[in-house]
N, C-alpha and C positions, 0 to 999 in steps of 0.2 A: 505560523504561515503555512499555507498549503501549497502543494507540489503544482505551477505553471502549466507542467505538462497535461497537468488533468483534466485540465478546464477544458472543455470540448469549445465550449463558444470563445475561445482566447484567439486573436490573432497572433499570428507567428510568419519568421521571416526563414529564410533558408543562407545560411555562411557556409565560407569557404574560404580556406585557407591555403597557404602557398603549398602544400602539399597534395593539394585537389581535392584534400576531406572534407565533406558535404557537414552542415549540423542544423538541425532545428531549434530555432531559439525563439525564447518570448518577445513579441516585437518592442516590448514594455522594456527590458531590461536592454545597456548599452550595449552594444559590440565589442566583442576584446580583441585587445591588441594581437594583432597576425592574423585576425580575418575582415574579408569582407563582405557584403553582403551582395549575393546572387540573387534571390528573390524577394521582393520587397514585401510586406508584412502583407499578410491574406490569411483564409482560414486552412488548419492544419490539414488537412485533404489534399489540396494543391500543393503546400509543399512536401508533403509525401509522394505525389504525384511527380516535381520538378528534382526531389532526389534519386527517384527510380529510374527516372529517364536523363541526368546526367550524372550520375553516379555510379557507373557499370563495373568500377576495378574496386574494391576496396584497399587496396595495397597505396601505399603513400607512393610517390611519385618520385621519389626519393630511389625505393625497393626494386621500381619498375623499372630505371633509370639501369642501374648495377643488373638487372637480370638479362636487358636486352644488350648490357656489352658482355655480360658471362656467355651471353648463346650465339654472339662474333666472334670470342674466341677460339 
């Protein structure tokens, strides 16, 4: 079986998880449990596109959560 990601002409959808982490995924294969789906299957340009422009922190939300009570106290 060949790697999904390669296929240029493959539609693909944009998840996200409760931690705010963005993912590319083949629109072909299910969603896994603890994400959901942000951008509905299109070609991979766009969600490249719709991860650069909601995706600005890489840090889980979790991280981000503990750094902004480290820097109140």
């Amino acid at each position: 079986m060949s790697n999904p990601f390669d296929d240029k002409s493959a539609s693909f959808q944009v998840l996200v998880n409760e931690e705010g982490q963005h993912s590319l995924w083949p629109a072909f294969i299910a969603v896994p449990a603890g994400w959901t789906v942000a951008l509905a299957a299109t070609d991979r340009a766009a969600c490249d596109e719709f991860i650069e422009a909601h995706w600005r922190d890489m840090r889980p939300r979790s991280l981000v959560a503990k750094d902004l009570d480290a820097a109140k106290a």
